[in-house]
Every structure is written in structure tokens, then in C-alpha cells.
N, C-alpha and C positions, 0 to 999 in steps of 0.2 A: 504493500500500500504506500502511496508516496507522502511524502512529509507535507504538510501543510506549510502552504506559506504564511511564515510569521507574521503578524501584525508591521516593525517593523520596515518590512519590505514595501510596502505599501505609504508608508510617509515620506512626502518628499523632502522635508527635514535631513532626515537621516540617508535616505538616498543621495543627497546632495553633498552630504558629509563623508559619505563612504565613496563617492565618485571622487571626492578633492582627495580623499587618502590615496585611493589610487595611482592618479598623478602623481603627488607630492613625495611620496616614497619610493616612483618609479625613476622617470623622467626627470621629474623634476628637482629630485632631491641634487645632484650637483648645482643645482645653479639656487636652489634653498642656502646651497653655501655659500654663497658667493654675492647674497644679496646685505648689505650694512644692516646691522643690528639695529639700529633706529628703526631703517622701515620696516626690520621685523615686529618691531616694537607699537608701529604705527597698524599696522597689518592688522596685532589683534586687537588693538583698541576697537578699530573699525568694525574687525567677525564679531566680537564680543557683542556690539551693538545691535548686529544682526542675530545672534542668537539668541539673544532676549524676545525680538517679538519674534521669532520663528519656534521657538520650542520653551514656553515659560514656563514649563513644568522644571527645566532646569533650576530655574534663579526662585521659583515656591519652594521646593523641596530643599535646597542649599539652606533656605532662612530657617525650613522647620529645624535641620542638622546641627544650625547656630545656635538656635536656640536652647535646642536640648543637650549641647557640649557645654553652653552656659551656665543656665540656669539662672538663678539668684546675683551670678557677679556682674560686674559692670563689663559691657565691651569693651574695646581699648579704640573705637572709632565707631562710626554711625553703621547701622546696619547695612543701610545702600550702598555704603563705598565698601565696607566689609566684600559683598557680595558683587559688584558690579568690579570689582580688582580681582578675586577669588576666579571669576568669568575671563578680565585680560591675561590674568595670569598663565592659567591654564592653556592657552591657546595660544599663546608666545610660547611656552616649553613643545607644544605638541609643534607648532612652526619650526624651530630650530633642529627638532630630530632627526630629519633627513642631511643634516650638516653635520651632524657629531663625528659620522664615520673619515668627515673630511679634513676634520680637525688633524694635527700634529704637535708634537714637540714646539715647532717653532710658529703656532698659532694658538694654540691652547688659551694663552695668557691674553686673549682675543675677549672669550667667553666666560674666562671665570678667573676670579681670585682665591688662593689659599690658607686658609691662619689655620697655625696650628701644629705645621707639619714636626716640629720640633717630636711633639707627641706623640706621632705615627714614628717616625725614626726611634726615639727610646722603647719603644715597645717592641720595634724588629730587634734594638741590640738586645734583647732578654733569647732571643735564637728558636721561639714558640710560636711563633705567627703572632696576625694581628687580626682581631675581629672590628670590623668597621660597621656599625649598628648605625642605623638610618630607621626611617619613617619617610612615606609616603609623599612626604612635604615638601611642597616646593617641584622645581625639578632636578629629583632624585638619582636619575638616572646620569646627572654631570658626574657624579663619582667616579663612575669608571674612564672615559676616556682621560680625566683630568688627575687621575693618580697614576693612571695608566701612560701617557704622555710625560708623566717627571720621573720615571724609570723603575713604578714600584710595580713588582710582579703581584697584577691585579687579580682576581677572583670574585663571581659574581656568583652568590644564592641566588636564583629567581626562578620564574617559571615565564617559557618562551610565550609570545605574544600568542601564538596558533592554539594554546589551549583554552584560550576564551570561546573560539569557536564550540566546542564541545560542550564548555561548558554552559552555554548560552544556544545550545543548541536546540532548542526549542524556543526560546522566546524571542532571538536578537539574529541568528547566523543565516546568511546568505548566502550563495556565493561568489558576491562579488564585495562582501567583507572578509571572506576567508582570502580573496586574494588580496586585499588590503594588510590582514595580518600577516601574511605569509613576505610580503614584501619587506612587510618591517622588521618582520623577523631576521630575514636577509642582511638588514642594514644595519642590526645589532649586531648579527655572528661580524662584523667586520670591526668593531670596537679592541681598543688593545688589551682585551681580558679575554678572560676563559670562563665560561658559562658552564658553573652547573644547577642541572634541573631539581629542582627543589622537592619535586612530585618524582623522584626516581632516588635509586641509591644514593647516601650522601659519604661514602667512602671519597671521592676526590676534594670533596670539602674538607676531612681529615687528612687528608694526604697534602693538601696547598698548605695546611698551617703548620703540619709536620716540615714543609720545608722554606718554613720561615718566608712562608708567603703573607699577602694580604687577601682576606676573602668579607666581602662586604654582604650584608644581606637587610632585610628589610624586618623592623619586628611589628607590623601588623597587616602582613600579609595573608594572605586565606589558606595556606601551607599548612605542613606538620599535621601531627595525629594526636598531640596533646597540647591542651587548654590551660590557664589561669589567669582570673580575674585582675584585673589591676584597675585603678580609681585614675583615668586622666579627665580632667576639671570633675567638672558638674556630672559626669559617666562614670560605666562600670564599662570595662572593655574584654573582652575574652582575646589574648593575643598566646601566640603560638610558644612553648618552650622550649622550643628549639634553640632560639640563642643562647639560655643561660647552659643548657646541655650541652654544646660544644663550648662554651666557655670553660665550665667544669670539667670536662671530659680530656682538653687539649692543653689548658694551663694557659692558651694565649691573651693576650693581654684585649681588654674589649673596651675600644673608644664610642662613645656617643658622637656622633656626627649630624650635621644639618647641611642644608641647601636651600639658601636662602634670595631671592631678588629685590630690594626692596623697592618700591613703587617710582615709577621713573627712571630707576637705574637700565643700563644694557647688559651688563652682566654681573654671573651670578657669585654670592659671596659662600665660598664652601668653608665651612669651621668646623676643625677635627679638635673634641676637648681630651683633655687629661683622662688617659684608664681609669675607670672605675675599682673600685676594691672588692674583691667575694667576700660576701655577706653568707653567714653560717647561723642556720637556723634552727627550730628543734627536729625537724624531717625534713623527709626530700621535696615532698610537695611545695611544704612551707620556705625551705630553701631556694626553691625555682623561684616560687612567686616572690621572695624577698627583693633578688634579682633581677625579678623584669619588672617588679614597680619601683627602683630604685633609676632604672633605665627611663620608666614612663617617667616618674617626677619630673627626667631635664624637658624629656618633651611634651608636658603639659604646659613648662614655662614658656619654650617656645610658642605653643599653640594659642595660651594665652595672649601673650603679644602678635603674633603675625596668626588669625587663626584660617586668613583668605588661603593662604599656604597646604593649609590641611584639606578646604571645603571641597574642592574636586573629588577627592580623593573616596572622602568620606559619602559623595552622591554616590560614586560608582559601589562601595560597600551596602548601602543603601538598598540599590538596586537587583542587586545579586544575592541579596540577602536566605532567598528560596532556595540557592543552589549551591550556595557555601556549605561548607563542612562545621562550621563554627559562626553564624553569624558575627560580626565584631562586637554590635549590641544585644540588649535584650530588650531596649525601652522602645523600638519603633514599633509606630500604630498598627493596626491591622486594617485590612479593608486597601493599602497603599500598596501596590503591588508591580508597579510599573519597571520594566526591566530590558529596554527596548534600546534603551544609553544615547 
């Protein structure tokens, strides 16, 4: 029996989005490099404007996310500009990604700044690897060419762009988003790391920190097979244990990282902070979770100040909420089901 075309397939919203991906990661990505950051910069102001009245279910649903990461505390700006930046933001990092692969050593310093690296260096001379802990925030994904570019033997936890199609294969995949994914998948494997799949063995993750590598990964990904709770703001989070388990497991030293733009600027500010210390608890469970809310604290601070950084991130958890192995949350409404992206 054939698969029903998804809902969707049928918006030209999304058609329209999935036809520019096309382009943009094919053809068009060399010359995405080659275009001045400003008018990358100007690009998404402009999309952004369009996407508000083309699909406001986006810039609805982001305010309910804000709200309920809030709570009781004050923003740290007006909701609009929260949300209409959260909107340019995201769509100047998805602009740039067909440039990443074009990036080099002697352009790198083009797209991003560094602080920090003192910290990454002391952690490699301990001879154990180095764990590079990120969040979704911002665009994340500058980590790798830009450590990768100043000569540190990079490593990437993730999971390749082409398993959303699966997993989204009922509500969202086409096939002319699979070859969107599949393109960009392409323009990843050419980044100066080494990718491994996070949804597969994770023996080469042990084996890069065995050899006094860097292996970077993300702790609120939809990954791993175990859960605990952690408090970021006004939320309760269910994120994966996998980081504090290869922390414990490998001795390497694990930095908190960020990736940061701030509004107006062209590139992006990356801060690698000081190793964290293991936190020993009365059992394992309570050991893990010690560790990865010691991890969330830094970046609720961040989220608290920059939370436009987070909100993308946080629609698409949102939305996928039905197909996760873990939801992130447990407070979203019922009856909101929309999963179309």
C-alpha cells in the first residue's frame, strides 16, 4: 500500500523551503561562500520577515517555549525582539552552512572568534582526551570546522542529517526533503572532523579520547538510551547520560562550550570555559544527574541571557516531541501536535 502523502507536502510554505534547500546545498553552496557576511546577514533579516507571515505557527509556538523556559523570571528583553532575532538568527546559521565546508585555516578567522582555547590545550596536556559539551545554541555546529581549522584532531557525536527523514517519516519526509538532507549530509562529511553516529556503536568515541583527541557532542540531543532530569530555568529537562558516562568512563577532561552571535554582529563568538570537576555522589544515578545539572546550570545562565539562541532549537524538540525516544519536556500541552517543521 503506498504511503500517504504527508500533510506537509502539500504547503507551499514548506515546499518553498525545501526547494531553497535544494539549491543552497547543491549548486549553490560555493558561491553561499563567497557571498560577504553582511549580506548574509541582511538575507535573513529579510527571510525572517517572510516567515512570519508565511508560517506563524512558527513565531506562536516559539512565544509559548519562552514562556514556559521562563516562567515567573523576568526576560532579559521584550518578547518581540526575543522572538523576531531567535527567527534572524536561525536562518543566518542555516544561510552560512553551505560555506562551512569552504572554510580553511586561512579563512576560518573570517566566521568566528575563539576565547578560551588556553583550556582546551591544558586538558589535551593531561594525555585523556577532551570532551567539548555544547547545546543546541546558537550555531553549534561552528565547533567543528573552527577547532578543526586550528589543528585540533576534531570528533563529532551526532546523528547524520538523513535520519530525520525516518524519523519524521510519517509526518514531514518527502522526497524531495530527503534529497535536501542527503545533500547536506554531503557537505558535513567534508568538514575537518570525523563523525560518529551517535545512534550506532560508540566505540570510536572511546577510541578519539583514548588518543588524546577532541570529541565534541551535544547534551540535549534526542540520543542515548538513558535519561535524567535536570532543572534548566523555569523547566525540568530529561537530557541524555551519555556525556557524564564517557566523562567517567574515559577520565577526559569535559569543557562547557557555547556558540554565540550577538545581534548585529557577523561572526560568531565560540567560548571554550575551564573543565568542570566530577562530582561524586551517593549512587550512580545520582552521580550522573549531579553531573549533567552541574553542566545545565552554565547553560541555563547562558539561556537566561541570550534565550533567542536556544528558541529554534527548542520549536524543533517541540515538534518531534511524538517521535523522540525521550521527549526533552514533560510540561507541553496536549491537543499541539504539529510536526510538519
Amino acid at each position: 500500500m503506498a504511503r500517504p502523502f504527508p500533510r506537509a507536502l502539500r504547503s507551499p510554505a514548506v515546499l518553498a523551503r525545501d526547494l531553497g534547500g535544494l539549491a543552497l546545498y547543491g549548486p549553490g553552496a560555493p558561491l553561499v561562500a563567497r557571498i560577504p557576511r553582511r549580506s548574509l546577514a541582511l538575507a535573513a533579516r529579510l527571510g525572517a520577515g517572510a516567515i512570519r507571515r508565511l508560517k506563524p505557527a512558527d513565531e506562536r509556538e516559539m512565544r509559548a517555549e519562552l514562556r514556559l523556559l521562563f516562567g515567573d523570571r523576568p526576560l532579559p528583553a521584550p518578547e518581540d525582539e526575543i522572538v523576531r532575532e531567535a527567527l534572524r538568527s536561525a536562518l543566518f546559521n542555516d544561510l552560512e552552512v553551505p560555506g562551512y565546508p569552504f572554510l580553511g585555516p586561512d579563512t576560518i578567522d573570517r566566521a568566528c572568534t575563539i576565547e578560551g582555547r588556553e583550556h582546551l590545550d591544558a586538558a589535551l596536556a593531561r594525555g585523556r582526551g577532551a570532551l567539548v559539551l555544547i547545546g543546541h545554541f546558537g550555531a553549534n555546529q561552528m565547533i567543528m570546522p573552527a577547532l578543526g581549522h586550528k589543528g585540533y584532531p576534531m570528533n563529532q557525536l551526532s546523528a547524520p542529517p538523513t535520519v530525520w527523514a525516518e524519523i519524521l517519516r510519517d509526518t514531514r519526509t518527502t522526497p524531495l526533503w530527503e534529497r535536501v538532507l542527503a545533500r547536506r549530509w554531503a557537505l558535513e562529511q567534508r568538514l575537518p572532523v570525523r563523525h560518529v553516529d551517535v545512534f550506532r556503536f560508540l566505540r570510536p568515541a572511546y577510541a578519539c579520547l583514548a588518543r588524546n583527541e577532541v570529541l565534541g557532542l551535544a547534551f540535549d540531543g534526542g540520543g542515548g538510551t538513558r535519561w535524567t532530569p535536570v532543572r534548566i530555568l523555569a523547566r525540568t529537562a530529561h537530557v541524555s547520560t551519555q556525556p557524564a558516562q564517557l566523562w567517567r568512563a574515559t577520565g577526559a577532561a569535559l569543557l562547557p562550550a557555547r556558540v554565540e552571535r550577538p545581534a548585529g554582529a557577523v561572526r560568531h563568538r565560540i567560548v571554550l570555559e575551564p573543565a568542570l570537576e566530577w562530582q561524586s555522589g551517593p549512587g550512580r544515578e545520582e552521580t550522573l544527574r549531579a553531573n549533567m545539572q552541574a553542566f545545565a546550570d552554565r547553560f541555563s545562565a547562558w539561556v537566561e541571557r541570550r534565550p533567542e539562541a536556544w528558541l529554534p532549537f527548542l520549536l524543533l524538540r517541540r515538534r518531534v516531541r511524538a517521535t523522540d525516544a525521550r521527549p526533552l519536556f514533560d510540561d507541553y500541552p496536549s491537543g499541539d501536535e504539529r510536526r510538519d517543521g
